[in-house]
C-alpha positions as CSV (number, residue, x, y, z in Angstrom):
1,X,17.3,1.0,-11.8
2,X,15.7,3.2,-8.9
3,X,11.5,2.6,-9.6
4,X,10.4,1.1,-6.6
5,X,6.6,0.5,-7.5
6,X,5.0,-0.2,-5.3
7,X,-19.9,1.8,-11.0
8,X,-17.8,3.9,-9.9
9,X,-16.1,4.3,-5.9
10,X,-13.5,5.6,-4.3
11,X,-11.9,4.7,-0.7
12,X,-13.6,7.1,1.8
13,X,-12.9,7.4,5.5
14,X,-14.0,6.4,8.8
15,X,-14.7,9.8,11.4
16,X,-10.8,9.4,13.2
17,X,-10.0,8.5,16.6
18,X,-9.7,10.3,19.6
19,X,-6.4,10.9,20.2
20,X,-6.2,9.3,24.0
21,X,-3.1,11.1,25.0
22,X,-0.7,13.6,23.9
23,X,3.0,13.7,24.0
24,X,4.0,15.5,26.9
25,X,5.2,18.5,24.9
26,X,2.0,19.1,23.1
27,X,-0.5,20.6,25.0
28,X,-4.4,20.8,24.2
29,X,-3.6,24.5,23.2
30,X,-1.3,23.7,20.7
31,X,-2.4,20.7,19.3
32,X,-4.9,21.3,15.9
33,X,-7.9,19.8,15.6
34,X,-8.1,16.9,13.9
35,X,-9.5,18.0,10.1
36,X,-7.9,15.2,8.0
37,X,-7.8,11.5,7.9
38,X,-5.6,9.1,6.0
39,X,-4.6,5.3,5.7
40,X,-1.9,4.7,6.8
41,X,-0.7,1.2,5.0
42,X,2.5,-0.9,6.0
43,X,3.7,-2.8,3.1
44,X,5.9,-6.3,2.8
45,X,3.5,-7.8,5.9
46,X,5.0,-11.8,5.5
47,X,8.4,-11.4,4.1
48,X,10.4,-11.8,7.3
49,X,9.5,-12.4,11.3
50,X,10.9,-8.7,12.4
51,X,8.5,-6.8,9.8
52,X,5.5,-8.8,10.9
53,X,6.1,-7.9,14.7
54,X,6.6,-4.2,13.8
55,X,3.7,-4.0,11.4
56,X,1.2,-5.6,14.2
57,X,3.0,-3.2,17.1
58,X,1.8,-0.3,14.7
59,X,-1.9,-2.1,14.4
60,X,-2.2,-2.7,18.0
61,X,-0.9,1.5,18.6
62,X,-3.5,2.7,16.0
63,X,-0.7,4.0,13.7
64,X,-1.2,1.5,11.1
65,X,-4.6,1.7,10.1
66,X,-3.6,-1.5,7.0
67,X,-1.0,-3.5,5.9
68,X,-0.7,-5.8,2.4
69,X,0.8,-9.3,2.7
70,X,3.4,-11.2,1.0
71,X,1.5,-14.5,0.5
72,X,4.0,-16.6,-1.3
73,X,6.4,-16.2,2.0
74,X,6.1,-18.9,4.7
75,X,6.0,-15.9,7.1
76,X,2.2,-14.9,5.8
77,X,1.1,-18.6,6.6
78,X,2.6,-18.5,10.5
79,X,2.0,-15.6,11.4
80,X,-1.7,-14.8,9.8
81,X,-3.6,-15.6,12.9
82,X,-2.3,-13.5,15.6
83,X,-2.7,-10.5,12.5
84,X,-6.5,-11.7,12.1
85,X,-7.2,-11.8,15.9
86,X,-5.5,-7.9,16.0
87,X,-7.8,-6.8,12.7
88,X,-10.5,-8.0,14.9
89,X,-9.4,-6.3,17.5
90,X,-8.5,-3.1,16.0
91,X,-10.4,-3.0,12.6
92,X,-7.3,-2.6,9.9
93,X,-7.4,-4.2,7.4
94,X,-5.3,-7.0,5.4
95,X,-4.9,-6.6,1.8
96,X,-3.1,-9.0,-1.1
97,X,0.2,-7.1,-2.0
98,X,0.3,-8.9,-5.3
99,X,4.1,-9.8,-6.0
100,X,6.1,-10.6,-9.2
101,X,9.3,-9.8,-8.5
102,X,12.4,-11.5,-6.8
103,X,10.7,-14.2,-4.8
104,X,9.2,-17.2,-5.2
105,X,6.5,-17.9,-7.5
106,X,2.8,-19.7,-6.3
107,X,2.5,-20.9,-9.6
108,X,4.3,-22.4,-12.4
109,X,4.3,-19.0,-14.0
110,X,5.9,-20.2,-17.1
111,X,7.8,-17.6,-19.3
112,X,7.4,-15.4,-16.0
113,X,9.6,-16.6,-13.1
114,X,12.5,-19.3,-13.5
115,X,13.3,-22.0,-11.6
116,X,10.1,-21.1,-9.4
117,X,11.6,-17.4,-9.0
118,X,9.6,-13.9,-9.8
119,X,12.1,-11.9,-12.6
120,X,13.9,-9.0,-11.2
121,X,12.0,-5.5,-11.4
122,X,14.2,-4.2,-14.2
123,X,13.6,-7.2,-16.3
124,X,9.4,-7.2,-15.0
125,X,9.4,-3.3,-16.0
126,X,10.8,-3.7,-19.2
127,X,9.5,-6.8,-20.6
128,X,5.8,-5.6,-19.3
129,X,6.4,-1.7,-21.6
130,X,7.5,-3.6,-24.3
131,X,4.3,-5.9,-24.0
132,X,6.2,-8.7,-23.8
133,X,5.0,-10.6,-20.5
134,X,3.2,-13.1,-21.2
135,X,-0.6,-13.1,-20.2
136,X,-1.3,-16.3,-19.4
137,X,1.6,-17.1,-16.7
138,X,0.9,-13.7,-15.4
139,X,-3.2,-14.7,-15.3
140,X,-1.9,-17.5,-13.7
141,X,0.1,-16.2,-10.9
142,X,-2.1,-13.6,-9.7
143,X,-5.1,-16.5,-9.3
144,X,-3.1,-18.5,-7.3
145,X,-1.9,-15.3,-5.3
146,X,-5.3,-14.5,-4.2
147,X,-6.0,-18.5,-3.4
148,X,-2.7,-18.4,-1.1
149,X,-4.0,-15.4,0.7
150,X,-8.1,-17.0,1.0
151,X,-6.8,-20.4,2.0
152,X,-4.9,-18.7,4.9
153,X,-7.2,-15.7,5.8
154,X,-10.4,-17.6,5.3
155,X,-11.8,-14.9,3.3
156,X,-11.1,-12.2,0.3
157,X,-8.6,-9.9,0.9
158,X,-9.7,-6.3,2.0
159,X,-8.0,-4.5,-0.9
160,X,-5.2,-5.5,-3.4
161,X,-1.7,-3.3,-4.2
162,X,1.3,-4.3,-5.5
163,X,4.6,-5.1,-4.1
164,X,7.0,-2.7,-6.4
165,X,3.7,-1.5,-7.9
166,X,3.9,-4.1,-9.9
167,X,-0.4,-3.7,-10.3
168,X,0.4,-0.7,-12.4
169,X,2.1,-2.5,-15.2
170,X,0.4,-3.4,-18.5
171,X,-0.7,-6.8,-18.8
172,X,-0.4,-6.9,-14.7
173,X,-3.2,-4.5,-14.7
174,X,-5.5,-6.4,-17.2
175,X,-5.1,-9.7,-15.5
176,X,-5.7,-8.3,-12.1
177,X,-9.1,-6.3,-13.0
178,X,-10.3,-9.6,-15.0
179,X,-9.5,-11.4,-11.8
180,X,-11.4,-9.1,-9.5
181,X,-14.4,-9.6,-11.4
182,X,-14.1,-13.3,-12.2
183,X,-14.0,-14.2,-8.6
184,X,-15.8,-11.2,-6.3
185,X,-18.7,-9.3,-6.1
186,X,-19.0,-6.1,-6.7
187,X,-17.8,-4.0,-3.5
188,X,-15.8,-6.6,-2.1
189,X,-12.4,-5.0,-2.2
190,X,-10.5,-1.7,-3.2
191,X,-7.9,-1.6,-5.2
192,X,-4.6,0.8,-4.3
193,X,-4.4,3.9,-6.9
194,X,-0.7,5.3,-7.1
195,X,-1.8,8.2,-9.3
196,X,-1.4,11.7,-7.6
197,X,-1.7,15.2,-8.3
198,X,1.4,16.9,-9.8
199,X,0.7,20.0,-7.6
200,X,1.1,17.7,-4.6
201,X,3.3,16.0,-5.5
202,X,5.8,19.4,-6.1
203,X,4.4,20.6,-3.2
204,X,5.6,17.8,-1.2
205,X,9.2,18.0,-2.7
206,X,10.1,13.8,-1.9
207,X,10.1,11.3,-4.4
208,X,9.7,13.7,-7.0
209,X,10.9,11.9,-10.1
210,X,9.1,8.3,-9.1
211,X,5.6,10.0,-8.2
212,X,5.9,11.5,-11.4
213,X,6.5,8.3,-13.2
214,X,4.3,6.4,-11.3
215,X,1.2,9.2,-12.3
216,X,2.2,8.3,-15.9
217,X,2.2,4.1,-15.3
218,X,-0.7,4.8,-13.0
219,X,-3.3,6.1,-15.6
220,X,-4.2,3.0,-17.5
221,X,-5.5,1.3,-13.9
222,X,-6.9,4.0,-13.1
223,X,-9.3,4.3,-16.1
224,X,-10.2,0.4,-15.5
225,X,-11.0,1.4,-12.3
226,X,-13.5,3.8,-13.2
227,X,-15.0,1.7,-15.8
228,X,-15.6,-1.1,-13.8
229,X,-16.7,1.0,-10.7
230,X,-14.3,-0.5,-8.5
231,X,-13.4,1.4,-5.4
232,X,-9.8,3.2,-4.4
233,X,-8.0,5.4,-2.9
234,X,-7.8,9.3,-3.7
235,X,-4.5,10.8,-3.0
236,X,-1.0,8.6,-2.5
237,X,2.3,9.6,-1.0
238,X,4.7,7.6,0.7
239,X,7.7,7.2,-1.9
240,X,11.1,7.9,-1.2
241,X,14.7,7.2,-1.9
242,X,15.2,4.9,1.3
243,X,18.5,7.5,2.7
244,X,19.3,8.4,5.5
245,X,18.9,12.1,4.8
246,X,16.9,14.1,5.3
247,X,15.2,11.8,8.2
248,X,12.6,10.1,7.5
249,X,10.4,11.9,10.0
250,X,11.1,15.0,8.1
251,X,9.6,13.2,5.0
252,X,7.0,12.1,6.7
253,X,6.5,15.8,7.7
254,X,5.7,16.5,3.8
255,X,3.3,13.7,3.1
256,X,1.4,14.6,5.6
257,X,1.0,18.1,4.6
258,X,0.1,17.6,1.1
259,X,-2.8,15.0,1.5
260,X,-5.3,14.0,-0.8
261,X,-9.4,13.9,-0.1
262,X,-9.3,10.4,0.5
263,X,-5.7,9.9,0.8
264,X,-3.3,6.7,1.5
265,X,0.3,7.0,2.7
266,X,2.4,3.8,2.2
267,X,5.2,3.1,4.4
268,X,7.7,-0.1,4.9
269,X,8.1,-0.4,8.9
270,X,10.4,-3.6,10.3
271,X,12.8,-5.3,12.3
272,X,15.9,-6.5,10.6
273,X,16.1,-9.9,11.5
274,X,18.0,-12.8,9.4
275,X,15.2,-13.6,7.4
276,X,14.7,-10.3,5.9
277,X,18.2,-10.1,5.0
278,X,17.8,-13.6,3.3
279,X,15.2,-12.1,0.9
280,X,15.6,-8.2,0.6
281,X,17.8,-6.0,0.5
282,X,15.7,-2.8,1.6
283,X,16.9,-3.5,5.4
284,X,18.3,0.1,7.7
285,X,15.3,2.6,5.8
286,X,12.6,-0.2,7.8
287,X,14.0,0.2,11.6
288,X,14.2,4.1,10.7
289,X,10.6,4.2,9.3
290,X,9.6,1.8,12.4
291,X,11.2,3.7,14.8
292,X,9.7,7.0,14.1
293,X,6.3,5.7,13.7
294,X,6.3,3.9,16.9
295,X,7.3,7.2,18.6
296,X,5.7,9.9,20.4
297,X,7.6,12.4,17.9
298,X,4.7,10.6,15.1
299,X,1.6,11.3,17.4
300,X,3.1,14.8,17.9
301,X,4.0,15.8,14.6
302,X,-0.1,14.5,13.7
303,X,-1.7,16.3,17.0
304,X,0.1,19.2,15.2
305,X,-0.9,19.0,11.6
306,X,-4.2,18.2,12.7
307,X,-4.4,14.6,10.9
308,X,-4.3,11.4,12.1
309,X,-4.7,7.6,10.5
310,X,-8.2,6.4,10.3
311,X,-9.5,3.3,9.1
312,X,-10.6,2.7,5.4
313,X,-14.3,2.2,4.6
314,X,-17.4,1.8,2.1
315,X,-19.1,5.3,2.3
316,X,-19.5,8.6,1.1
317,X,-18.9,7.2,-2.6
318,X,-19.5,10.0,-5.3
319,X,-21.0,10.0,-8.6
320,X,-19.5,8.6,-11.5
321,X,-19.3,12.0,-13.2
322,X,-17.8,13.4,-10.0
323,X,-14.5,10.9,-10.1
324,X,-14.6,11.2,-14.1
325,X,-14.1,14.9,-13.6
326,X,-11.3,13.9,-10.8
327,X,-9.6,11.5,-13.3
328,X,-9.7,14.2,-15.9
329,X,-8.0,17.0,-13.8
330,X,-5.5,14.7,-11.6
């Protein structure tokens, strides 16, 4: 099955960076000004050694503005310090990207993962639409989820998404707002909102069919969101089909054309190393998404559009009847 998931407040944005050079092909002439900002999030930070380095070589360029960690992957716990001395550095931020499917468990998770393994996607998305996950392990794993990242990182995670988009799903969803406000206060963290426009999202013309769905499986969070004034994100694109064609700098082309007011693009940059090819099998769409975004082609293709990544932050939140009147019309 081809889903790949992934008071009130909403994410708003930083003023952008300077650009500090241009490609040699685009000169000051031709080069917009910079009107639009976005986040630009890696996913999967912790699964393997050869995403990690690509992720923080994407931090330390200023392309990555955040990335979401795997925290039940002995990866997160090695590598965590060099990424919190780059935050520091740099300012991105490191979120929990909350994950039930396919690896291993933090928890028990009883009636959830077997034999200490997450269930496969197709058995997570079908079980959790027929309400048939049970709360409790689920409770369960996302607690000890957010311990594994705050025993590491040494403090809450930045913002929370979901590996697969797993935070979308019924029951998922519940367990995670409860544990938001069980254990932080409010403004602490942001939360990632898959929901989109469907104008942009035909507009765009990529990932057509799991947008769509994921506007539909997005609107339950989304409405805990606002009731519990929790901040997020305004405008998501990223999704794809992982081919080789068109290129994926093509795609990224689209995205970036067809951005929200506060918007967040998701990507999945990496090395494949033996690791990652002991635990996933998305592999050859990683070096392709790495390599372009690593490249001068990315910096030209923004300088261009007149966007660029900027970093995430706590201002500029509207009113409550202003992002009810959002919801209502998105």
């Amino acid at each position: 099955m081809d889903v790949h998931f992934e008071k009130s407040g909403v994410l708003a944005l930083t003023p952008p960076p300077v650009l500090a050079s241009l490609p040699a092909d685009v000169s000051r002439e031709t080069a917009a000004p910079v009107r639009r900002t976005f986040v630009l999030c890696a996913d999967d930070y912790g699964i393997a050694p050869g995403v990690n380095r690509a992720i923080e070589h994407l931090i330390e360029l200023r392309r990555v503005t955040a990335t979401s960690a795997m925290v039940t992957l002995p990866c997160w716990k090695r590598d965590a310090p060099g990424l919190a001395a780059l935050a520091r550095v740099t300012g991105a931020q490191v979120g929990l990207h909350l994950t039930l499917t396919e690896q291993r468990s933090a928890s028990p998770a009883r009636g959830l993962a077997q034999d200490g393994r997450l269930p496969s996607l197709r058995s997570l998305l079908l079980r959790a639409l027929a309400k048939r996950l049970p709360a409790t392990a689920v409770a369960e794993e996302i607690r000890a989820q957010f311990d594994a990242f705050e025993d590491v990182w040494g403090a809450p995670p930045a913002f929370v998404d979901g590996h697969q988009h797993v935070h979308l799903l019924p029951t998922v969803r519940e367990a995670l707002i409860a544990e938001i406000l069980r254990r932080y206060a409010p403004g602490t963290l942001w939360v990632r909102d898959c929901r989109e426009t469907v104008q942009r999202i035909r507009a765009r013309g990529v990932g057509v069919r799991k947008a769509l769905f994921l506007r539909r499986l997005g609107r339950g969070l989304k409405a805990a969101l606002l009731a519990h004034g929790i901040a997020h994100n305004q405008g998501f694109s990223g999704l794809h089909d992982f081919k080789e064609t068109p290129p994926f700098r093509e795609k990224m082309g689209r995205f970036l054309s067809a951005l929200g007011p506060r918007a967040l693009v998701h990507v999945h940059p990496g090395r494949v190393d033996a690791a990652l090819l002991a635990v996933d099998a998305l592999t050859a769409p990683r070096e392709w998404e790495y390599g372009y975004l690593a490249s001068d082609a990315f910096a030209e293709d923004c300088a261009r559009l007149g966007v660029w990544p900027s970093l995430p932050a706590w201002n500029g939140t509207p009113s409550k009847a202003q992002e009810y009147a959002l919801f209502c019309t998105a």
